[in-house]
Structures are given as C-alpha cells and as structure tokens.
MIGU-648112 format. One line per 4 residues: for each residue x, y, z of N, C-alpha, C. Coordinates in pm, whole numbers. Layout:
X:Y:Z:X:Y:Z:X:Y:Z ~ ...
***
This chain:
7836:14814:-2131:7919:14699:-2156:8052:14707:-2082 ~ 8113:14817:-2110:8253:14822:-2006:8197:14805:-1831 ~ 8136:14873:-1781:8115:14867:-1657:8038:14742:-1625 ~ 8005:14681:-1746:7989:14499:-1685:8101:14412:-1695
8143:14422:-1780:8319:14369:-1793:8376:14392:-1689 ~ 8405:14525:-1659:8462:14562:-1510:8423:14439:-1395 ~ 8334:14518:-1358:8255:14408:-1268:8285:14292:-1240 ~ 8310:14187:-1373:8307:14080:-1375:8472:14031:-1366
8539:14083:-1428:8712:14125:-1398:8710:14144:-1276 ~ 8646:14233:-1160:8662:14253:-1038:8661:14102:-937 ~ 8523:14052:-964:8504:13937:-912:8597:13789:-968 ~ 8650:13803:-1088:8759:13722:-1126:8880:13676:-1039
8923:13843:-1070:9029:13852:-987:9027:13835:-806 ~ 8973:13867:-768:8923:13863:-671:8956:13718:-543 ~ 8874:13633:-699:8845:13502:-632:9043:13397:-720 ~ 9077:13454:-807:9230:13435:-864:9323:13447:-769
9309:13601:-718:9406:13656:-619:9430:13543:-475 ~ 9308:13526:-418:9342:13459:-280:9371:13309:-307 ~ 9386:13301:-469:9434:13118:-509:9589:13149:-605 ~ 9619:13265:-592:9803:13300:-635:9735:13245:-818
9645:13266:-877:9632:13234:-1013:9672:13310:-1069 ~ 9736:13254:-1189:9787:13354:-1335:9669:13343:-1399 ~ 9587:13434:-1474:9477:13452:-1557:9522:13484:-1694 ~ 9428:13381:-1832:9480:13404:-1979:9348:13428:-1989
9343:13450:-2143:9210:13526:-2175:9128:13374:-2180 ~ 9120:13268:-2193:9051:13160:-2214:8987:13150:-2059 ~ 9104:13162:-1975:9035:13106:-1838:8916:13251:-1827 ~ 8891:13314:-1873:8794:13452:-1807:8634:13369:-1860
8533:13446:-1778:8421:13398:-1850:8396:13385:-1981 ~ 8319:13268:-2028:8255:13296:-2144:8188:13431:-2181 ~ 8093:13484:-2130:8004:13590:-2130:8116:13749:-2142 ~ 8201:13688:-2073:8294:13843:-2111:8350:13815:-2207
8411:13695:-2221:8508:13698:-2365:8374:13696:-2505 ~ 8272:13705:-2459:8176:13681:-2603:8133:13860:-2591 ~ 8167:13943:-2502:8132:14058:-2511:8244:14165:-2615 ~ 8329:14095:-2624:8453:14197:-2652:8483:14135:-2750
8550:14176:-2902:8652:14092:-2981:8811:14207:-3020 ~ 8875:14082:-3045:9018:14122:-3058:9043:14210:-3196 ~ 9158:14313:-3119:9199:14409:-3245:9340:14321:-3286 ~ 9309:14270:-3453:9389:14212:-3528:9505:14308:-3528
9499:14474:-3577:9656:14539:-3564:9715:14556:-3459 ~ 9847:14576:-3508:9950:14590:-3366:9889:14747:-3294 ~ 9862:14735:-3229:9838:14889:-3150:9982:14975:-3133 ~ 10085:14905:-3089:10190:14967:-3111:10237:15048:-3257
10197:14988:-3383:10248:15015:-3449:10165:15171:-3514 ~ 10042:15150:-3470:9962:15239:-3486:9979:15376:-3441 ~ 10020:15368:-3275:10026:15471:-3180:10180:15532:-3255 ~ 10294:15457:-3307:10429:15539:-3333:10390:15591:-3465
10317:15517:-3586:10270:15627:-3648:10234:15747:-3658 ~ 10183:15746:-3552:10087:15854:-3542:10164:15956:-3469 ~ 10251:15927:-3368:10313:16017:-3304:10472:16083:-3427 ~ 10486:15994:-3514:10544:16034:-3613:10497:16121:-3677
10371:16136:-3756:10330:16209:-3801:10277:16330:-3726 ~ 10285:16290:-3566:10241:16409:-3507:10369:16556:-3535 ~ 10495:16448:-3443:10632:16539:-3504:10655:16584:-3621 ~ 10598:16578:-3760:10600:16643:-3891:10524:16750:-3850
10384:16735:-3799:10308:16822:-3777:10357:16976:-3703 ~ 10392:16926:-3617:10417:17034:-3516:10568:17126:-3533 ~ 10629:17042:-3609:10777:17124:-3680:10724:17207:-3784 ~ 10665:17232:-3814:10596:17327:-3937:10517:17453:-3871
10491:17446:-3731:10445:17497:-3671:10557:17605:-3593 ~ 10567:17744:-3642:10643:17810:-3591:10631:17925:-3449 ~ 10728:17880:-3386:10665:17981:-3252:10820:18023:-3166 ~ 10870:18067:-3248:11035:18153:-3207:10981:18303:-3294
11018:18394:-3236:11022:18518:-3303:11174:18606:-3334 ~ 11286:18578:-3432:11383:18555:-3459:11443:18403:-3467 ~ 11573:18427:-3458:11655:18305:-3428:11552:18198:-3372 ~ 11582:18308:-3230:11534:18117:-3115:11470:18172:-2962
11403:18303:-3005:11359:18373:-2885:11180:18279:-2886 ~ 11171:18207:-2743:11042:18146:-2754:10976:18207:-2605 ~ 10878:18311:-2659:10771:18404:-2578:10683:18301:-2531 ~ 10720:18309:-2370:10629:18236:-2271:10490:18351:-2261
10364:18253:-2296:10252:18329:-2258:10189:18240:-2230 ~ 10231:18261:-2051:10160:18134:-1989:10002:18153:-1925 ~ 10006:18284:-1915:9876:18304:-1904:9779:18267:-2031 ~ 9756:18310:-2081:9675:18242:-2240:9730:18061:-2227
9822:18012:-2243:9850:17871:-2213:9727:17817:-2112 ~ 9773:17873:-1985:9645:17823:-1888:9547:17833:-1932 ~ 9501:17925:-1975:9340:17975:-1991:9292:17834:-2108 ~ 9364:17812:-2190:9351:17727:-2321:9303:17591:-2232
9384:17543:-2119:9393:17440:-2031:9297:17444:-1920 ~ 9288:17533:-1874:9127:17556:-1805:9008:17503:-1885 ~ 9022:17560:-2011:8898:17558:-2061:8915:17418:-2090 ~ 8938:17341:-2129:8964:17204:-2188:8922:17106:-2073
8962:17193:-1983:8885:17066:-1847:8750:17036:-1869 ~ 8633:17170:-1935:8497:17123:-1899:8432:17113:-2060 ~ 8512:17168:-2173:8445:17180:-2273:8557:17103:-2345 ~ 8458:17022:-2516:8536:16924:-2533:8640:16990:-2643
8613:17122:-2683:8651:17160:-2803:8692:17320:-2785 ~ 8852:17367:-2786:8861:17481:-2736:8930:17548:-2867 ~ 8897:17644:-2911:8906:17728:-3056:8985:17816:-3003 ~ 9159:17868:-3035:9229:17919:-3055:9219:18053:-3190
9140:18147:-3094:9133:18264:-3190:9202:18399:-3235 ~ 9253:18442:-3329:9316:18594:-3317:9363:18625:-3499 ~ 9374:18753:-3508:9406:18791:-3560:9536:18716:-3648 ~ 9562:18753:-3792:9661:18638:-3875:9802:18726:-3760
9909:18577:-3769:10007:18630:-3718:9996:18701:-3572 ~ 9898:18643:-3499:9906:18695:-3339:9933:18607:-3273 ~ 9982:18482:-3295:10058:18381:-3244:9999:18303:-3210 ~ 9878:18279:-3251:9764:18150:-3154:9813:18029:-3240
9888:18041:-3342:9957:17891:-3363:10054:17840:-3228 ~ 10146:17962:-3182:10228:17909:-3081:10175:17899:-2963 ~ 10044:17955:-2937:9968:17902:-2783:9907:17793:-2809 ~ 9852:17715:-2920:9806:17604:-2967:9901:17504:-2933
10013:17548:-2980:10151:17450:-3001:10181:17424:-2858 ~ 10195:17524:-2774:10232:17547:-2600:10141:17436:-2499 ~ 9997:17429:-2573:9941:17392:-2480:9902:17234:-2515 ~ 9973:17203:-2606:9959:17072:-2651:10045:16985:-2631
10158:17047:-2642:10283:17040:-2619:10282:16954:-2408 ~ 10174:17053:-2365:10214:17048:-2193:10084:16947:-2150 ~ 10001:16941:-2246:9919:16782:-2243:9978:16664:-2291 ~ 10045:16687:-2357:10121:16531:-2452:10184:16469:-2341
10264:16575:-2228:10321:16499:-2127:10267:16363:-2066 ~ 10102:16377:-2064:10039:16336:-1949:9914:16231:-2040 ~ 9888:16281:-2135:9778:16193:-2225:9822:16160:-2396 ~ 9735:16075:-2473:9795:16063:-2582:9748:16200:-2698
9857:16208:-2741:9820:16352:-2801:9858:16355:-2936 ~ 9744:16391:-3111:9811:16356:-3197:9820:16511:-3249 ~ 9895:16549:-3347:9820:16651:-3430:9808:16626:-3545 ~ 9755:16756:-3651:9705:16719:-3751:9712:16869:-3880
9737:16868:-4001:9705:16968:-4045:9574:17010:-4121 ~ 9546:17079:-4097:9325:17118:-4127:9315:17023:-4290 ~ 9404:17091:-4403:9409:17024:-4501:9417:16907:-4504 ~ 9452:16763:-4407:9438:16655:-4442:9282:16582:-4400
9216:16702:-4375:9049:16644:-4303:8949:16705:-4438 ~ 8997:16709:-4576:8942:16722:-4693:8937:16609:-4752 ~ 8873:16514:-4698:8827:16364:-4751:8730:16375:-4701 ~ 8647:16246:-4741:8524:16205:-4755:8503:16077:-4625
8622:16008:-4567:8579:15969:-4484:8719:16005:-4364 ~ 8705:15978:-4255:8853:15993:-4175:8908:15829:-4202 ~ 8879:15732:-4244:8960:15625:-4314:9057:15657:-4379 ~ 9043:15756:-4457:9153:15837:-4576:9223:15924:-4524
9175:15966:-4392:9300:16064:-4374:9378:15973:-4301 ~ 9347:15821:-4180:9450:15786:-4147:9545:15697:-4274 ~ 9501:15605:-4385:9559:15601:-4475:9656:15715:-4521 ~ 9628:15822:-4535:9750:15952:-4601:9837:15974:-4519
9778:15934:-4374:9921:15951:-4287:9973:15844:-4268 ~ 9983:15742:-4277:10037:15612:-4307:10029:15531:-4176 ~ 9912:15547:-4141:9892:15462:-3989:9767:15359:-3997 ~ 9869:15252:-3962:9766:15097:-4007:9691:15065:-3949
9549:15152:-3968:9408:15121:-3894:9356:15182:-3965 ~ 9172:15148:-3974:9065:15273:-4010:9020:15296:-3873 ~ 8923:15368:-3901:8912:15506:-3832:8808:15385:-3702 ~ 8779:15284:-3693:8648:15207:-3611:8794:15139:-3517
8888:15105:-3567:9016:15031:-3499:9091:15175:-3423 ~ 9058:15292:-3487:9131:15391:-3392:9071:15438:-3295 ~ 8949:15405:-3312:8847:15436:-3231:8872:15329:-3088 ~ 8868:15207:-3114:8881:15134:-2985:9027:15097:-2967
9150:15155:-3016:9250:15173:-2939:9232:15301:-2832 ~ 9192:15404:-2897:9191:15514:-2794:9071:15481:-2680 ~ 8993:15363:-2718:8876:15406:-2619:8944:15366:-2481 ~ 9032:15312:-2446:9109:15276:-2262:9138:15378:-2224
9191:15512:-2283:9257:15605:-2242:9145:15700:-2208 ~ 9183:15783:-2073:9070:15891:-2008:9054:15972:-2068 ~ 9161:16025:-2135:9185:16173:-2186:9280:16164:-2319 ~ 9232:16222:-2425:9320:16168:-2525:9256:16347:-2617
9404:16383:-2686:9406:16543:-2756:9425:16558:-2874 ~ 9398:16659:-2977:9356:16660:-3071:9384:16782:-3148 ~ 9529:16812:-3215:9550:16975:-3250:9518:16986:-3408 ~ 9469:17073:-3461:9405:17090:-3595:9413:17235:-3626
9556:17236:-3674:9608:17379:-3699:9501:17470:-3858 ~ 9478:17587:-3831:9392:17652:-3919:9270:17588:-3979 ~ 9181:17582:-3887:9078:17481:-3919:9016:17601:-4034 ~ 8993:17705:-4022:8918:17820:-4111:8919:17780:-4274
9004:17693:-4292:9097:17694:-4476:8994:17524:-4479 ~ 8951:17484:-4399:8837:17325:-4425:8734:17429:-4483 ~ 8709:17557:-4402:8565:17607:-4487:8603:17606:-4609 ~ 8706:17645:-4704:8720:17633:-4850:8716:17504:-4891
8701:17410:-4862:8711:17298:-4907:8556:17253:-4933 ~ 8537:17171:-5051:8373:17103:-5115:8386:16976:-5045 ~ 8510:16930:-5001:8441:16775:-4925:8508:16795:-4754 ~ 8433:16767:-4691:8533:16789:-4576:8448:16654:-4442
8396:16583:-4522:8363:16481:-4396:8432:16449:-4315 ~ 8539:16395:-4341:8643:16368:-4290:8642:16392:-4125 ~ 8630:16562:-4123:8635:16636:-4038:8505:16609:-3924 ~ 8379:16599:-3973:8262:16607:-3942:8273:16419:-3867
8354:16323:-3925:8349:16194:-3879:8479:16216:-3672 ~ 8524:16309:-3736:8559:16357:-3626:8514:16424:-3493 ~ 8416:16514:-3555:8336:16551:-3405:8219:16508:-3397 ~ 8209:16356:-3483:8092:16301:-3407:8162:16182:-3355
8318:16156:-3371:8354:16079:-3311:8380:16164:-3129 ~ 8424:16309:-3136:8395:16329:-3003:8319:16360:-2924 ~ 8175:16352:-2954:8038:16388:-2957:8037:16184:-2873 ~ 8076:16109:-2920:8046:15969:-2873:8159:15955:-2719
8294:16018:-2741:8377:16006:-2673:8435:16119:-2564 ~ 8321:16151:-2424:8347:16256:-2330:8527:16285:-2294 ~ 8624:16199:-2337:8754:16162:-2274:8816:16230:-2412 ~ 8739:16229:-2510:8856:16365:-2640:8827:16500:-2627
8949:16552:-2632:8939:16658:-2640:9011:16730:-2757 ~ 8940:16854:-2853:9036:16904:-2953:9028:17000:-2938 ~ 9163:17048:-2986:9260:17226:-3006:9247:17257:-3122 ~ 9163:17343:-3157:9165:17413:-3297:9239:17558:-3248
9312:17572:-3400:9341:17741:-3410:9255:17790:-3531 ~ 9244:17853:-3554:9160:17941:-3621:9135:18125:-3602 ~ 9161:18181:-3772:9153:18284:-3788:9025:18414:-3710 ~ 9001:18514:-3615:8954:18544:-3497:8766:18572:-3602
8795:18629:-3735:8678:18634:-3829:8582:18535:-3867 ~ 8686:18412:-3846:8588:18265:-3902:8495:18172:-3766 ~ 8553:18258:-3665:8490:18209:-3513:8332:18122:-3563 ~ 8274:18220:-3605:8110:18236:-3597:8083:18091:-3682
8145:18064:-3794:8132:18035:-3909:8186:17862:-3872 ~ 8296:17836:-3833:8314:17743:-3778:8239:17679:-3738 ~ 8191:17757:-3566:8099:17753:-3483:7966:17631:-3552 ~ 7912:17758:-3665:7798:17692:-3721:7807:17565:-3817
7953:17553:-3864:7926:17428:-3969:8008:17327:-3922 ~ 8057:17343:-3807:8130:17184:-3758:8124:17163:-3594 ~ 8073:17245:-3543:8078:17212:-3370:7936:17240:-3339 ~ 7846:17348:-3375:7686:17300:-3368:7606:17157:-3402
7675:17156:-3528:7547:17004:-3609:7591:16879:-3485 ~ 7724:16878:-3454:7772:16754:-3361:7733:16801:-3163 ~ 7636:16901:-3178:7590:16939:-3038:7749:16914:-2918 ~ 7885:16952:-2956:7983:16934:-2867:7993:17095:-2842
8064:17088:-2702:8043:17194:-2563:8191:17238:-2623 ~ 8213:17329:-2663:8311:17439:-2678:8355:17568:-2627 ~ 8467:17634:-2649:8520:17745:-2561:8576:17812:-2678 ~ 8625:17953:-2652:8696:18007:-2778:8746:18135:-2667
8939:18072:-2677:9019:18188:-2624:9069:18291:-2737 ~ 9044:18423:-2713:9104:18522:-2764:9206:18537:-2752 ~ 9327:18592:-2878:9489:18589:-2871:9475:18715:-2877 ~ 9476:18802:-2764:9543:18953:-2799:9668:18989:-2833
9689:19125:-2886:9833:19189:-2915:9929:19155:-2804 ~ 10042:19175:-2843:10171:19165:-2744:10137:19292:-2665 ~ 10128:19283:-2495:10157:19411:-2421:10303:19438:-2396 ~ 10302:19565:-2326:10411:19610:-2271:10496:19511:-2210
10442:19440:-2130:10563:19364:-2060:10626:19204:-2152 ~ 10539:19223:-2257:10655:19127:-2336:10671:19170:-2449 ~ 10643:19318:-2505:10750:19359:-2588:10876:19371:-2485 ~ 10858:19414:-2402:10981:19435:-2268:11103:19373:-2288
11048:19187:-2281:11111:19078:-2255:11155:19070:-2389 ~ 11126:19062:-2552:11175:19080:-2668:11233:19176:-2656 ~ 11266:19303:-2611:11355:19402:-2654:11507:19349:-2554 ~ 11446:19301:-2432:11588:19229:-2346:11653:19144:-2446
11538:19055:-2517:11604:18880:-2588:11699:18979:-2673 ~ 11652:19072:-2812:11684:19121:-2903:11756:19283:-2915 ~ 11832:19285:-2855:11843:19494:-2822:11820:19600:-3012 ~ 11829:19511:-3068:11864:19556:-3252:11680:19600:-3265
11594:19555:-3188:11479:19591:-3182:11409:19715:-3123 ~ 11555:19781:-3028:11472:19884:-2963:11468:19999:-3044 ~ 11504:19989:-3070:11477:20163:-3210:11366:20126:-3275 ~ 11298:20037:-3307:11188:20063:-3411:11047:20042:-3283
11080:19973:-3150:10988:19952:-3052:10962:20109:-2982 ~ 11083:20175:-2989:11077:20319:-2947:10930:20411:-3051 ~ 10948:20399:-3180:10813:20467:-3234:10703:20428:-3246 ~ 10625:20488:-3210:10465:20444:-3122:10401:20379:-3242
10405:20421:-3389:10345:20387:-3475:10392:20244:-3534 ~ 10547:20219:-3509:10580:20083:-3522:10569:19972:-3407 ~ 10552:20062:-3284:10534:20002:-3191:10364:19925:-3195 ~ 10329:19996:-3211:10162:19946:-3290:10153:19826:-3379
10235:19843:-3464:10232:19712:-3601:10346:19602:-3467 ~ 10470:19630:-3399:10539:19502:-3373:10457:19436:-3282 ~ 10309:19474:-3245:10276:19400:-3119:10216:19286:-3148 ~ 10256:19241:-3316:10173:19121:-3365:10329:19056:-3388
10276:18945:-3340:10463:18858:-3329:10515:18821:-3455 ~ 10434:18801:-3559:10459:18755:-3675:10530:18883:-3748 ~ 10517:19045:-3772:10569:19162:-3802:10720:19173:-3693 ~ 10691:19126:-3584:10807:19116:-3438:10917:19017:-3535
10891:18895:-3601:10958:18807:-3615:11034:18866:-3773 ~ 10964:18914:-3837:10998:18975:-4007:11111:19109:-3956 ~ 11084:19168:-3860:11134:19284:-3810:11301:19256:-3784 ~ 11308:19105:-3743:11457:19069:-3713:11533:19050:-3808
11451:19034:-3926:11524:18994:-4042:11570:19150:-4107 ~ 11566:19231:-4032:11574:19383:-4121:11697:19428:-4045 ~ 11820:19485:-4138:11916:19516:-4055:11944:19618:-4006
***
C-alpha cells in the first residue's frame, strides 16, 4: 500500500510541478485518498508527551560515579550501535552495578540525536495491553494511533531499563504487544538492559515467541586504563585503588561510586 501511494504521489506531482500547482488532499486521487484515513489526534501532542516522559525516564537513570565524574566507554557505546544496525533488539548485559544502565543511557542518548527515541521503565510494561501503558504515561493515543504515527519514520528507538524484574511480573502483555509490534516494524529498534544471569531467560520468553533478530553486548569490569582516568577525576580514591583486593571489588562502578561517599 505505501509503495502504491508513493507511486501515485510521484506521478501527481510530477504532472502539478510543470503546471506551478499547489496540491490539497481533495485534489489527490480518489483511489489514494480511499487508501489511507486520517489520524483524528494531534501528533504533536503525542510525540511531546512522550518525549516528556522520556526525560523522567532517563533522570532516574544514573551514570556519574561520584559528584559528576561521567566515564566515557566509547568502545562498548559503539559496539551497542554496531549491533543495532543489523539486529532489531540489542540486550545490554552485566553483572548488578557494572554500569550497563550508563552504556544503555550513552547509546540512546547518541541515537535520539538523529531518530525518534522514547524510553521507558520495565515496570510500566506490567499491563495487559500496551493501550495502558500509553494511558499511565499520559500520552493521547492507543497503541494502533502510535503505531501509524511512528510508521513515516525509518528508524525509531526504544530503551527499557531492567527488563529482568517483567520476568516477576503475572501479567506482562503489554510487553509482548511490543515485540510483535517490532516483529511488524523492520525501522524499530529496542535497547534493553538487563541483569548478565537473566540473558537466557529473557531470550526465551519475550524475543524468541516474536521470532525478532537480537544481539547481547557484555559489560565487563572497569580495566586499568579507566580506573586510571577515575583515580585522575578523584585523587581521595588512590589509596583504596592501590590494594589489589579493593582494587578487585572498585572495578564495578557502582562500589567505585559508594567508595566516594567514604571519607
């Protein structure tokens, strides 16, 4: 249907252009205007919703280790962004507190530039339909009207912080109306984070049944060269980075970040 619309828009215009015509939706064919019908909500009002609620989202999302020290790990960033080019669904994995919230956050953050990008927290995909979760976030559409606002856009992203905590949940359609909405739509793509144990488990109860093409980056420990760069940001850190055995526990950023709070 779109690539006949096209088509027919092509030859419209076409024959408009070399007569200087302004085109309204009445003057277009019958046959196209009987192919398509109009979305009654404001699309505008929809899209600032949503990007409202994206900004709640992502402020809850912590990725400074002290004050206001923010660890570039642009390698893992890329890799997250590589993978997203060919698979629709890329799983942010590691250990609690190894920071794959803030490579989640990094790499969503450096798509939003360029496509529409919402996020989301795992707990609001414990409904029964995704109608209810855009209702709870207060954005005036169901889920068939959000569907054909996003359908113009090529590329459109999707962050769903600790998806692992939906496995505790008894209703979680919500979620499942989701990856068969990207199972219909090659142009979405979603960022899950998730705990490095629940990989498998995930895997099997929400990205198998919807047959979508997935990736899963590993968050390793902090190495040497960015405890390095934290002991430059922070010097009150090098005495406890000096013993091998604490040096062991700070290479998880979340113990790095508790560590500043110790005087």
């Amino acid at each position: 249907g779109a690539r006949a619309s096209w088509n027919e828009l092509v030859a419209v215009a076409s024959v408009a252009m070399a007569e200087a015509r302004t085109l309204r939706h009445g003057d277009l064919p019958a046959t196209l205007r009987a192919r398509h019908t109009s979305i009654s909500i404001n699309e505008q009002r929809v899209l600032r919703a949503l990007k409202d609620h994206t900004a709640i989202t992502l402020r809850g999302i912590r990725s400074t280790i002290g004050p206001d020290l923010h660890l570039q790990r642009a390698a893992l960033v890329q890799k997250v962004l590589t993978h997203l080019e060919t698979a629709q669904v890329v799983l942010v994995a590691g250990p609690a507190g190894s920071g794959k919230s803030a490579i989640g956050k990094d790499a969503f953050s450096e798509l939003s530039q360029d496509h529409f990008a919402f996020a989301f927290r795992v707990e609001e995909f414990a409904e029964a339909h995704l109608d209810r979760v855009l209702a709870a976030s207060n954005v005036p559409a169901n889920a068939a009207t959000f569907r054909a606002i996003l359908a113009a856009q090529d590329r459109k992203v999707f962050l769903v912080e600790s998806v692992e905590r939906l496995l505790e949940k008894s209703t979680r359609d919500a979620f499942s109306d989701l990856m068969a909405q990207a199972a219909d739509d090659s142009g979405l793509r979603i960022l899950l984070t998730c705990r490095d144990y629940s990989v498998e488990q995930v895997r099997a109860s929400f990205l198998q049944p919807a047959h979508i093409s997935h990736a899963v980056v590993r968050v390793p420990p902090l190495d040497d060269a960015e405890l390095a760069q934290v002991e430059a940001a922070i010097p009150a850190l090098a005495v406890p980075l000096k013993s091998r055995a604490l040096r062991h526990m700070l290479c998880n950023p979340f113990f790095l970040d508790k560590a500043c709070e110790i005087t």
